[in-house]
C-alpha positions as CSV (number, residue, x, y, z in Angstrom):
1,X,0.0,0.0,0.0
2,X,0.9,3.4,-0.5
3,X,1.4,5.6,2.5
4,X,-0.8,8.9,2.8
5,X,1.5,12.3,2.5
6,X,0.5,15.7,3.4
7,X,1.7,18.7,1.8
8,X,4.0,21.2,3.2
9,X,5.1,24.8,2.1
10,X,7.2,26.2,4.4
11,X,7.7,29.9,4.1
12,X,11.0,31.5,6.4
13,X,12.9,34.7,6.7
14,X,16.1,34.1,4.8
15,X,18.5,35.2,7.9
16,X,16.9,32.4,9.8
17,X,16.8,29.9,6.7
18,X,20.0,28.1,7.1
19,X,18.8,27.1,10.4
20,X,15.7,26.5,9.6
21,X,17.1,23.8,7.0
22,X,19.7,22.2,9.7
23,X,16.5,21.2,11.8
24,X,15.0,20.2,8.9
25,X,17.2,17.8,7.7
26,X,17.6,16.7,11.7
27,X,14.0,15.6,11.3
28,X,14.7,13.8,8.3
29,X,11.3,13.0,7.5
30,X,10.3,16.3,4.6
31,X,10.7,15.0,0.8
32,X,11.9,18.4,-0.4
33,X,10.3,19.3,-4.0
34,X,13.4,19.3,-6.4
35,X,13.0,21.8,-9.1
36,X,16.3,21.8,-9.6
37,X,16.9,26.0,-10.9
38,X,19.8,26.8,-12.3
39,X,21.9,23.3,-12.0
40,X,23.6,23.8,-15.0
41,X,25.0,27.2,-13.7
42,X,25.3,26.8,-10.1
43,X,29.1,26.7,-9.5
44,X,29.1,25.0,-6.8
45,X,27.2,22.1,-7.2
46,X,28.9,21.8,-10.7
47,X,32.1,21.7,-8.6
48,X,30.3,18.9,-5.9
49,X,29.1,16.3,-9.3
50,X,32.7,16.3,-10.5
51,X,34.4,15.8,-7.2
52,X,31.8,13.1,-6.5
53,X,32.5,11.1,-10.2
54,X,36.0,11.5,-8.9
55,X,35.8,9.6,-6.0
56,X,33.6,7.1,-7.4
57,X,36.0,6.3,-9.9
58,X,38.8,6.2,-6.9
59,X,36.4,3.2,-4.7
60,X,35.9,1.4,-8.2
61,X,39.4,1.0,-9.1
62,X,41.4,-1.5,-7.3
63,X,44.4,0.2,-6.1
64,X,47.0,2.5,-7.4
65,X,48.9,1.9,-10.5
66,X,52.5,1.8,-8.7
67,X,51.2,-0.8,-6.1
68,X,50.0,-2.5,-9.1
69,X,53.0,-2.7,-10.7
70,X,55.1,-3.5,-7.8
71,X,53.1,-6.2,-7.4
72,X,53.1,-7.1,-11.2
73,X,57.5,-7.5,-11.2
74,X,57.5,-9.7,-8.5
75,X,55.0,-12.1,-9.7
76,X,57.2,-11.7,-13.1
77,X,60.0,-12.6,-11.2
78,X,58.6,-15.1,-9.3
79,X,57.5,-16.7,-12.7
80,X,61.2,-17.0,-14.3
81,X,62.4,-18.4,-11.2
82,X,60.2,-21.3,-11.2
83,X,60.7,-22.2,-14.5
84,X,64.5,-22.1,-13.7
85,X,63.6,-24.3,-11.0
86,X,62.2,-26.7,-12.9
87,X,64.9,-26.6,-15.7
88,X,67.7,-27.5,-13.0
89,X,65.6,-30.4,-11.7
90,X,66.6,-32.7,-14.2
91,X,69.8,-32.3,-13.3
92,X,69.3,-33.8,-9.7
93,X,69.8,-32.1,-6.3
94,X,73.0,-30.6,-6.7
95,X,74.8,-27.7,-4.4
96,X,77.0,-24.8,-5.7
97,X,79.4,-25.2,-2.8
98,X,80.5,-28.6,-3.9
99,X,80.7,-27.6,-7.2
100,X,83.4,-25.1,-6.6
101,X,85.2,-27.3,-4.3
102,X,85.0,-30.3,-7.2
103,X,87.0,-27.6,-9.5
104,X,89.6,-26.4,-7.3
105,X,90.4,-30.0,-6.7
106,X,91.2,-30.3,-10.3
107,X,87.5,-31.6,-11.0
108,X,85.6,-29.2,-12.7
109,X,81.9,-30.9,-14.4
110,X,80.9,-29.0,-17.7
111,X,77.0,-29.7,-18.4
112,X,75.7,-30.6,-21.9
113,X,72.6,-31.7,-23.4
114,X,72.4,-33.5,-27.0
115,X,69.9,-35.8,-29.0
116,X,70.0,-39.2,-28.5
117,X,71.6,-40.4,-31.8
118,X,74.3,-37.7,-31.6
119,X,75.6,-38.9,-27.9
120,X,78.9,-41.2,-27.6
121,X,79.7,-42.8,-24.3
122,X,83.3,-41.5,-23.7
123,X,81.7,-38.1,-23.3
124,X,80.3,-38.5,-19.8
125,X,77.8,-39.8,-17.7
126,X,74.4,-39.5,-18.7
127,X,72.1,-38.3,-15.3
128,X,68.7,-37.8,-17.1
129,X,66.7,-38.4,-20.3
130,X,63.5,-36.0,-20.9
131,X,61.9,-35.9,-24.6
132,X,64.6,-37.3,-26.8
133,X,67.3,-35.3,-25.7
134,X,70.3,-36.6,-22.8
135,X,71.6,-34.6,-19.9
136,X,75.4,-35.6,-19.1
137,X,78.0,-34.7,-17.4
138,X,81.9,-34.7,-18.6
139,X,84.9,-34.2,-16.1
140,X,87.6,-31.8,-17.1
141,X,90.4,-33.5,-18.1
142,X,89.1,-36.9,-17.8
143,X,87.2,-36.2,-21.2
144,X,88.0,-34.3,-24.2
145,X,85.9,-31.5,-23.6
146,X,87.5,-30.2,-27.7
147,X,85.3,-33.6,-29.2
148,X,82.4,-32.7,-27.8
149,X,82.3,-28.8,-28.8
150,X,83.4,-29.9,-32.4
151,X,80.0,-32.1,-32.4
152,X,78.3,-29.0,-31.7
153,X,77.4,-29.6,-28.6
154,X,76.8,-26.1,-26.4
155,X,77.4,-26.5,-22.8
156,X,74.9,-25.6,-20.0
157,X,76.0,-22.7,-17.9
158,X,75.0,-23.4,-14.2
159,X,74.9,-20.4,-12.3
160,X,72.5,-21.3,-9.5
161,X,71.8,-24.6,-7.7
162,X,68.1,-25.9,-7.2
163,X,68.9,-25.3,-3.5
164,X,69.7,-21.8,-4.6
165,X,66.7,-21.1,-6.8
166,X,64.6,-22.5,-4.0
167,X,65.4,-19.8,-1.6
168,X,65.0,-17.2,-4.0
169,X,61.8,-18.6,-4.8
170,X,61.5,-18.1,-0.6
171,X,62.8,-15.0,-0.7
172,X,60.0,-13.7,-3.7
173,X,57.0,-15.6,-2.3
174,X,57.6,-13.3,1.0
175,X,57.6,-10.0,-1.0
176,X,54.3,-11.0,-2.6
177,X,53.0,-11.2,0.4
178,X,53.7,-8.2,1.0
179,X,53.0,-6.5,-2.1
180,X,49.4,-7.7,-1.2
181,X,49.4,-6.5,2.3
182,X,49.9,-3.0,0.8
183,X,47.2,-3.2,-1.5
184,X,45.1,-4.6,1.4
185,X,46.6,-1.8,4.0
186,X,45.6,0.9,0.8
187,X,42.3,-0.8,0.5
188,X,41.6,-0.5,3.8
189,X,42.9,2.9,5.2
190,X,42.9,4.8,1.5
191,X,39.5,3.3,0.9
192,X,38.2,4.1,3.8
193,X,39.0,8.1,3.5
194,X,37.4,8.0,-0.1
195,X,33.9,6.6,1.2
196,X,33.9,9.0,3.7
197,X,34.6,11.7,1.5
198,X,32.0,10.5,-0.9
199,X,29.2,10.1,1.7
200,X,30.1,14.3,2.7
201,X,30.1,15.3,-1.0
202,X,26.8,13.9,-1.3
203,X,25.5,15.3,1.8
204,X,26.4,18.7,0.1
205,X,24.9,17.8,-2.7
206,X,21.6,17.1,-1.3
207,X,22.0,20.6,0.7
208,X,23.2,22.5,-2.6
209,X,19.8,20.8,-4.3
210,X,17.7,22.0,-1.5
211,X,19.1,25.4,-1.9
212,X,18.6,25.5,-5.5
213,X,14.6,24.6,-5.1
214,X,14.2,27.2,-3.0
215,X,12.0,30.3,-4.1
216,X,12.5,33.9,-3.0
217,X,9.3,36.6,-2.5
218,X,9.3,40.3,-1.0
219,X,13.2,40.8,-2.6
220,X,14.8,37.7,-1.3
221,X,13.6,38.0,1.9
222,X,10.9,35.6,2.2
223,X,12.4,31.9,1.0
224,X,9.8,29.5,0.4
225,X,10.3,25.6,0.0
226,X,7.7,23.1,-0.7
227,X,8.0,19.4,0.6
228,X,5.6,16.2,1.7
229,X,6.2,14.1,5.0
230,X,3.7,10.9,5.4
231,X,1.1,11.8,7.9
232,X,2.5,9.1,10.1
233,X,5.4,11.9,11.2
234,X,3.1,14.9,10.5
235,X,2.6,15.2,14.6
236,X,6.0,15.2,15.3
237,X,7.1,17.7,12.4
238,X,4.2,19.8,13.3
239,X,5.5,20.7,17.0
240,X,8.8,20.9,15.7
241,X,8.2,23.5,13.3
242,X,5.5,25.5,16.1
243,X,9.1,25.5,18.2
244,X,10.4,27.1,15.9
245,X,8.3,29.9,14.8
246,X,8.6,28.7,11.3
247,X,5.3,29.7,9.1
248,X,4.0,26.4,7.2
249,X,1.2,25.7,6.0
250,X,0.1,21.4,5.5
251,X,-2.6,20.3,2.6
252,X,-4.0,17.1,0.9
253,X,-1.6,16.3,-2.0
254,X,-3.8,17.2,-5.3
255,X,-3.4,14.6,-8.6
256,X,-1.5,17.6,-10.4
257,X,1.5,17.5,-7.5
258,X,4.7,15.4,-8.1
259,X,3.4,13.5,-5.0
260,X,6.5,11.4,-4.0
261,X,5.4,7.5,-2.9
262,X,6.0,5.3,0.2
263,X,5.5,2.2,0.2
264,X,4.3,0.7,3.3
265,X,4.2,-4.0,3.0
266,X,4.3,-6.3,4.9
267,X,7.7,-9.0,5.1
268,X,6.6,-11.6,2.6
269,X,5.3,-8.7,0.1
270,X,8.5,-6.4,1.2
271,X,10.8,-8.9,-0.8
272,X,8.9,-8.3,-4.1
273,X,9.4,-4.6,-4.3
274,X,12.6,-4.6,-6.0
275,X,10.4,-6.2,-9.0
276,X,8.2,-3.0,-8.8
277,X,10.9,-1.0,-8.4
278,X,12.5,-2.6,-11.9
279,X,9.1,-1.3,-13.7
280,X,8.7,2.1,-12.0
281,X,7.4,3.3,-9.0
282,X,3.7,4.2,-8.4
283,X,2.2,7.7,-8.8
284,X,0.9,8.6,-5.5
285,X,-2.3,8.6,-7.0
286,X,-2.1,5.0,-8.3
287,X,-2.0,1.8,-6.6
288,X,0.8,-0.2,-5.4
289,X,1.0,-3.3,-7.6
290,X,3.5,-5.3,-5.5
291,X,0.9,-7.0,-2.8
292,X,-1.3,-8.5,-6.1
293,X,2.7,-8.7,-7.6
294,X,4.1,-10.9,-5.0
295,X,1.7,-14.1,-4.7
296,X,2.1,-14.0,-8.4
297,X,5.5,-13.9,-9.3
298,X,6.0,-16.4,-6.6
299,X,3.6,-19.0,-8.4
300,X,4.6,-17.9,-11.8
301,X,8.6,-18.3,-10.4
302,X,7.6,-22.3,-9.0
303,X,5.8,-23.4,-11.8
304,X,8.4,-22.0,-14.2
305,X,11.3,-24.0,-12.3
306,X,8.8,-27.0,-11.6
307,X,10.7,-29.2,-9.9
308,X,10.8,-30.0,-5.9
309,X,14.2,-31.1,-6.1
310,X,15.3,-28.0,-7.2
311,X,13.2,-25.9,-4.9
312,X,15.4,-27.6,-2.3
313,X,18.2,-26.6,-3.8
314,X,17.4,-22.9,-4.1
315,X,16.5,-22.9,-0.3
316,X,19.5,-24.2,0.5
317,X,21.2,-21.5,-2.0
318,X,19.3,-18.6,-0.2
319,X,20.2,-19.5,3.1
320,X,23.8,-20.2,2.5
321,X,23.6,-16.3,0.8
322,X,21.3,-14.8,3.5
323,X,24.3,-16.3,6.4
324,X,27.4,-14.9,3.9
325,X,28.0,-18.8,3.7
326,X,28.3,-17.7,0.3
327,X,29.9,-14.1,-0.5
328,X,28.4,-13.1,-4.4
329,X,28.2,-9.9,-5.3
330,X,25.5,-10.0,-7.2
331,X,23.1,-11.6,-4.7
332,X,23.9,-9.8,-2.4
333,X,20.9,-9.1,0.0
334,X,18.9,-11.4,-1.9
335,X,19.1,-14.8,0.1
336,X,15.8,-14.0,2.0
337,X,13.5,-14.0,-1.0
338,X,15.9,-17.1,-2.9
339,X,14.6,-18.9,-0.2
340,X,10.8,-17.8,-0.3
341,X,11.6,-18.6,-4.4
342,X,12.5,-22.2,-3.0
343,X,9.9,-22.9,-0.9
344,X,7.2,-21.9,-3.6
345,X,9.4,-24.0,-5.9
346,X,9.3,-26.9,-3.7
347,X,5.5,-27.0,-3.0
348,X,4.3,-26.4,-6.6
349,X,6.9,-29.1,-7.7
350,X,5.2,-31.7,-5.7
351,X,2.1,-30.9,-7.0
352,X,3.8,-30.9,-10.6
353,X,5.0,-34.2,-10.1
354,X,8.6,-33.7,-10.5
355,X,11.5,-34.3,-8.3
356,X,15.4,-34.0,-9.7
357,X,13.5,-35.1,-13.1
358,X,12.1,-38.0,-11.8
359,X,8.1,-38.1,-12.3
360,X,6.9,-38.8,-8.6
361,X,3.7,-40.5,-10.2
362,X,5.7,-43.6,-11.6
363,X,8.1,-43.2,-8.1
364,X,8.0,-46.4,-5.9
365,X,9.1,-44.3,-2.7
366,X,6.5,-41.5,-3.0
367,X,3.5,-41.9,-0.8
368,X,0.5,-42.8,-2.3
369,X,-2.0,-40.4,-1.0
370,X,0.4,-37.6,-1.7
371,X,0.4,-38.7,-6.1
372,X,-3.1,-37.7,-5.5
373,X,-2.1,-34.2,-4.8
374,X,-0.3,-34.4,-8.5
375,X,-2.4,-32.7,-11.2
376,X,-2.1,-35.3,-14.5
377,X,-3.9,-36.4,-17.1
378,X,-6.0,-34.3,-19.9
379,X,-8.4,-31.6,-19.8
380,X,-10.9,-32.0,-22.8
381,X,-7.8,-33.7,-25.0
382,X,-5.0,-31.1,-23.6
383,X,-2.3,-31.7,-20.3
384,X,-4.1,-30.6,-17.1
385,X,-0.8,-28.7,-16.1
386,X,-1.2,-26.9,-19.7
387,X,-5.0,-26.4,-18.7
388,X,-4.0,-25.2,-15.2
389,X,-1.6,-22.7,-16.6
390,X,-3.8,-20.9,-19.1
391,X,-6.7,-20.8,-16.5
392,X,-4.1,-19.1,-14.1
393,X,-3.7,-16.7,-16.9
394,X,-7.3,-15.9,-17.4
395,X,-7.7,-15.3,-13.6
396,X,-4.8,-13.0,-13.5
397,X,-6.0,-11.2,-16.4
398,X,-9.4,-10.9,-14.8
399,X,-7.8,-9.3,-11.6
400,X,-5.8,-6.8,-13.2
401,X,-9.0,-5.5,-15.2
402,X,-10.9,-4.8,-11.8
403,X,-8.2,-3.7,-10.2
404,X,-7.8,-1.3,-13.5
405,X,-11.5,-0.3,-12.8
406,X,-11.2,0.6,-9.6
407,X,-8.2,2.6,-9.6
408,X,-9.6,4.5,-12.6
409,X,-12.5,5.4,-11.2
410,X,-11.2,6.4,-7.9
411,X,-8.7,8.8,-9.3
412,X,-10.7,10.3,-12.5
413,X,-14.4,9.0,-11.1
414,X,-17.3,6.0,-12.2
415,X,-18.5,8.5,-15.5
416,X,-15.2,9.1,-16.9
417,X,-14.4,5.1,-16.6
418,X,-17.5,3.8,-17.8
419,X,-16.0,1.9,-20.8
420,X,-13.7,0.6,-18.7
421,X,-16.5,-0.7,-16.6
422,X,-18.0,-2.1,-19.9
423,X,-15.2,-4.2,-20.9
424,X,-14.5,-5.2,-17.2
425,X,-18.3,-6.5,-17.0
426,X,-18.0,-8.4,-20.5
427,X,-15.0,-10.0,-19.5
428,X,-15.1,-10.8,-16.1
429,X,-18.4,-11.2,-16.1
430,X,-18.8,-13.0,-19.1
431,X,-15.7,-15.5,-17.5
432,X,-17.9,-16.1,-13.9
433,X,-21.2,-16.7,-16.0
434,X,-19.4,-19.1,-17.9
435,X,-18.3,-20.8,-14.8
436,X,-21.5,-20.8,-12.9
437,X,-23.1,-22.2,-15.7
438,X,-20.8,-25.1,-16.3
439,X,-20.7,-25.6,-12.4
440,X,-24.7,-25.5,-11.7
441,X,-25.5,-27.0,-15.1
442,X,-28.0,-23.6,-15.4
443,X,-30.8,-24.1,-18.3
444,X,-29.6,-22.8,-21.8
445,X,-32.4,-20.8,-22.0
446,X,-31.9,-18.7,-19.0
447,X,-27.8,-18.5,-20.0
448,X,-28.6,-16.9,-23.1
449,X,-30.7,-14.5,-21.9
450,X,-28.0,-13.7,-18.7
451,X,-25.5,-13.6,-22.1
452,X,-27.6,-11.5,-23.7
453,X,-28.3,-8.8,-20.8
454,X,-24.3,-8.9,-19.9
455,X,-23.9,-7.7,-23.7
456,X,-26.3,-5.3,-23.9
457,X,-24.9,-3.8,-20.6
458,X,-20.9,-3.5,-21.4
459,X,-22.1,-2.0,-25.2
460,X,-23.9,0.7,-23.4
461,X,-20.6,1.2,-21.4
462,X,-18.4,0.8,-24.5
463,X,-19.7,1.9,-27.6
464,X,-22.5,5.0,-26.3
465,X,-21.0,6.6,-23.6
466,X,-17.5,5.5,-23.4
467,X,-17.0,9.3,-23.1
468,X,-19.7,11.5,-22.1
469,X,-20.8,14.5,-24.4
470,X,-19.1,13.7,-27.1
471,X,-20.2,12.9,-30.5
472,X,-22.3,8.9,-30.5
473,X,-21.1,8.1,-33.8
474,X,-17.6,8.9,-33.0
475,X,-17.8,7.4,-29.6
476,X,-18.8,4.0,-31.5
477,X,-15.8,4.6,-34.0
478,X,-13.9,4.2,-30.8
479,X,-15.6,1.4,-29.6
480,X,-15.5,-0.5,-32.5
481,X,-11.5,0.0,-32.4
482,X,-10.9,-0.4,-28.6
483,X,-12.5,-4.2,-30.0
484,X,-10.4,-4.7,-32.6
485,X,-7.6,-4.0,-29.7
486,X,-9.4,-5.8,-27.1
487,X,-10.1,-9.2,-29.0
488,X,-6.6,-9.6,-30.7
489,X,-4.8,-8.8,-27.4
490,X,-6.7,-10.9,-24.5
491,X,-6.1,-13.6,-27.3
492,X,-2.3,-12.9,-27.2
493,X,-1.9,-12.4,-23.5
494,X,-3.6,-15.2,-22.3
495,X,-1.9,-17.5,-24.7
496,X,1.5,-16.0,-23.3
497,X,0.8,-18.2,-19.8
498,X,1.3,-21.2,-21.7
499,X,5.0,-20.5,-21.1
500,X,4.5,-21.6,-16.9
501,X,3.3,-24.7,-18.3
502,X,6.0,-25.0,-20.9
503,X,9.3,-23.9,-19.1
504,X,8.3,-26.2,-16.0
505,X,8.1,-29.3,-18.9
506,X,11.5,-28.8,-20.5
507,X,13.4,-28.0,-17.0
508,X,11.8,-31.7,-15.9
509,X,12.1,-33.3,-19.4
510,X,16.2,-32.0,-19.2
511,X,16.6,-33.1,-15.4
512,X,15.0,-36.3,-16.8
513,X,17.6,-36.8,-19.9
514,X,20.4,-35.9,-17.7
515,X,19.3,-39.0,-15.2
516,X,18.7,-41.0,-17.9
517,X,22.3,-40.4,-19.6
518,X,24.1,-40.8,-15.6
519,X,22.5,-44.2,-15.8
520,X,24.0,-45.2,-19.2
521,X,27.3,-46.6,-18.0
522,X,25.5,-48.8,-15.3
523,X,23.1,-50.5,-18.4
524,X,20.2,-48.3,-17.0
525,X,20.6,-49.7,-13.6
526,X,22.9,-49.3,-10.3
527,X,21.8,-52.4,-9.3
528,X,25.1,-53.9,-8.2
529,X,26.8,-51.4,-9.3
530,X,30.8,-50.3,-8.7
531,X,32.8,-48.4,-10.8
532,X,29.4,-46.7,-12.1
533,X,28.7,-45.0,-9.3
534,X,31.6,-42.5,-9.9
535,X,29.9,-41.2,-13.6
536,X,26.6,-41.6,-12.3
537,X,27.2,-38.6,-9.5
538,X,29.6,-36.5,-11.7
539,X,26.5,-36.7,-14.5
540,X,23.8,-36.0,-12.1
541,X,25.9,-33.5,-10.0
542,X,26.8,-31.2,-13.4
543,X,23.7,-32.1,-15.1
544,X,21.4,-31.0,-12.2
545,X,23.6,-27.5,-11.3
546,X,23.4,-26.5,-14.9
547,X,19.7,-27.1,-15.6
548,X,19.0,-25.3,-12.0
549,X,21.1,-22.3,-13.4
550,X,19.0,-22.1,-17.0
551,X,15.6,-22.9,-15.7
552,X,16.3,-20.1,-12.7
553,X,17.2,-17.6,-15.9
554,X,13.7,-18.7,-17.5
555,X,12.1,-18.3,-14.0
556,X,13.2,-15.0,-13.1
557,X,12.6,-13.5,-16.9
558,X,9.2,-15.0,-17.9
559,X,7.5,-14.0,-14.7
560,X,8.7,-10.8,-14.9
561,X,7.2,-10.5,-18.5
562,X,3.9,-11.8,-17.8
563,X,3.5,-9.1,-14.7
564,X,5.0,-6.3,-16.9
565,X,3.2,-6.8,-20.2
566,X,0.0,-8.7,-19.6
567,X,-0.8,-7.9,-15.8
568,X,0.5,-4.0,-15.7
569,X,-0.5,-3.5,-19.1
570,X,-4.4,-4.8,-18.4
571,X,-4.5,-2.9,-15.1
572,X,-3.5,0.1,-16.3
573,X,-0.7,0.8,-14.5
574,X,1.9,3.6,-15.6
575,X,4.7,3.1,-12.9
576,X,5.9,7.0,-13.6
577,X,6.3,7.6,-10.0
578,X,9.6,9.0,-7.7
579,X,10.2,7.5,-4.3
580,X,9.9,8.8,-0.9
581,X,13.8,10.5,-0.4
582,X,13.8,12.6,2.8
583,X,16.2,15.3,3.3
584,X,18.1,13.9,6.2
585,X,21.5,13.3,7.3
């Protein structure tokens, strides 16, 4: 629901408006009428917008370029040195120190490597083979170090041991770490300065906007604001404001006023009005769609996914996001209504019949008196779940063009509306005739003369005085195209709920293929199964995560659509609205 606002215009002598605003903004409860004069050419503010781009671009970035880069060498560094670790390890674990002592002995080892073909025993001892080539080793003047350069064989220049390298590698590990913990210390203490900053610059902004709606009288020394405050803190405003001397004077909003909206729901319906929010906020003289939103995109969300199994999953998901079990940017603050998505996933999917893709109907382990709970079977030679879905559709429909009615005629009145009330009687009233008759078995005779009446009612509505005192014959040319309109889009809408019924098939009939094709290796059975199990859960485990993953893409769209397009668009709402922003601290 929308919460009621009043209307305030304040009017204060200008020495006394600076503190006027300060205890304005102390009560933080006035939506300040933002007309925005002279933005464009107000120096200061100009001034505020670029300083606050600037430090937006300052949080966004990750940290400055010479820590970057910093970082960056040593990771270079850290790089070459492995690989050279990993080239001197096919040469064993030798030391440097021992080397050196070998050669002043008279010892001295050259290194060489060669191809296979090319090598001849009296050059040296061979210590390791790796992809066709030999690694040996030749003793100064025990070999004739001349025969093996003249069969172009370069030596390998040593200069560090593996035991060397190592310690390097040490030695570069421990200034990553701390390259890091400068990025984190900059993240932390430099970050922290440039939110602070931000959240000041856009405290002046809000002040300099203020300032700039203001309106002067009696040669600048009257300013006069105008703002709205929900009549829940009117008391508390009101004594405030006696306090203070301050003139004001506190009307009904009218439908001409930029009337800013609150919206006031309860938990379950809270969660849903980021979806209303997506569309556009209501005017405060329209109706807030997200209570008659919520139950649906809930049902439209469970059938879409259609699958118990995966409803557990998604609870599981939410909760996991709602206790930063998992930390994901982009759902963040979203576990609590993942979950609700769950729960509605998991009770329609028992009721759909499907559970990881397996039909519960043909299930040996599902109780018996809960299968009758499963809607199956055909409805006049089409799927009952098909049925179920396009009936949902019609009911929806139905709901949004009384809820069109009586919005209309409570903001423009009943005479202005009355083709609205025409269609709304044809329609829904034609839909519950239809049904009473089917359900009571009523005489034909009496439903064609209750058909006929219906009819002759709604024309009166649309086609005569669809809008009083104007012209009949035109007033039927309108009529006679709001049926054109009419008749080729209820068609089109209600035929677009056929998608619940279709998305919740191919998310089951997908979970179903992926079983099917874990069972495979095992002949179609685990019975005494070994090795089998080991595809079987690899198969089911990726199978399962990325069907959950598309059919939760469906979900989330499709509902959306049929709320945005077919419901808003049948109830007339416009979603042209601002939000309740109260100049506060």
């Amino acid at each position: 629901m929308i919460t009621k606002m009043k209307k305030y215009t304040f009017l204060v002598f200008h020495k006394e408006y600076e503190a006027f605003l300060q205890m304005l903004r102390a009560q933080g409860v006035v939506h300040i009428s933002e007309k925005g004069q002279g933005v464009a050419q107000d120096e200061k503010m100009q001034q505020l917008l670029v300083r606050e781009k600037e430090l937006h671009h300052i949080i966004d970035q990750q940290a400055p370029d010479q820590l970057i880069t910093e970082r960056a060498e040593v990771a270079k560094k850290l790089q070459d040195a492995t690989r050279q670790l990993n080239e001197l390890t096919v040469w064993g674990d030798f030391s440097s120190d021992k080397l050196e002592a070998l050669a002043l002995a008279g010892h001295k080892l050259h290194f060489f490597v060669c191809q296979k073909t090319k090598f001849q025993e009296e050059w040296g001892t061979v210590v390791a083979e790796k992809s066709g080539n030999l690694y040996f080793v030749s003793i100064e003047g025990v070999v004739a170090l001349d025969a093996i350069e003249q069969a172009g064989i370069t030596e390998v220049i040593l200069e560090k041991s593996p035991g060397d390298v190592r310690a390097e590698i040490d030695g570069l590990n421990g200034l990553l770490t701390a390259a890091d913990a400068r990025i984190e210390a900059w993240r932390l203490q430099g970050l922290k300065e440039a939110v602070d900053e931000l959240h000041e610059v856009e405290q002046q902004i809000q002040w300099q906007s203020v300032v700039l709606s203001t309106d002067k009288a009696a040669d600048d020394a009257l300013c006069l604001l105008e703002g709205y405050c929900p009549i829940d803190n009117q008391e508390a405003l009101n004594a405030a404001l006696d306090h203070e001397h301050i003139y004001y004077q506190a009307v009904d909003p009218i439908l001409t006023d930029n009337t800013p909206v609150q919206l006031k729901n309860n938990r379950f319906t809270k969660l849903f009005e980021v979806f209303t929010g997506m569309y556009g906020w209501p005017t405060y003289g329209e109706f807030d769609p997200t209570p008659i939103l919520a139950p649906f995109y809930l049902l439209f969300f469970s059938m879409c996914m259609g699958d118990a199994g995966y409803g557990i999953a998604l609870i599981a998901f939410g909760l996991a996001v709602h206790y930063r079990k998992i930390n994901i940017a982009m759902f963040e603050g979203l576990g609590p209504i993942i979950t609700v998505l769950g729960v509605g996933t998991l009770l329609v999917g028992f009721v759909l019949g499907t559970f990881f893709g397996m039909p519960l109907l043909e299930a040996s382990w599902y109780p018996e008196s809960l299968k009758k709970l499963i809607i199956s079977g055909e409805i006049m030679g089409y799927d009952a779940q098909m049925v179920l879905a396009v009936m949902i559709g019609v009911f929806h429909i139905c709901l949004a063009m009384v809820v069109k009615a009586i919005c209309y005629t409570k903001r423009f009145g009943f005479r202005e509306n009355l083709s609205t009330w025409g269609w709304t009687l044809l329609v829904v009233g034609g839909v519950i005739l239809a049904a009473i008759a089917a359900a009571l078995n009523l005489p034909a005779e009496l439903t064609k003369w209750l058909v006929i009446g219906l009819a002759i009612v709604s024309a009166l509505g649309i086609y005569i005085f669809n809008t009083p005192g104007r012209n009949p014959l035109i007033n039927i040319g309108a009529g006679l195209w709001d049926t054109y309109n009419m008749a080729t889009g209820l068609l089109g809408d209600v035929l677009s709920y056929i998608r619940l019924y279709a998305l919740g098939l191919a998310g089951g009939m997908l979970g179903g293929a992926f079983n099917n094709l874990a069972l495979m290796p095992a002949g179609g059975s685990l019975e005494g199964a070994t090795w089998q199990w080991l595809p079987f859960v690899l198969i089911v485990l990726l199978g399962h995560v990325l069907n959950v993953a598309m059919s939760a893409l469906g979900a989330f769209v499709h509902p959306l659509r049929l709320t945005f397009v077919e419901y808003f668009k049948n109830a007339g709402y416009e979603g042209k609205g601002s939000l309740y922003s109260p100049f506060k601290k």
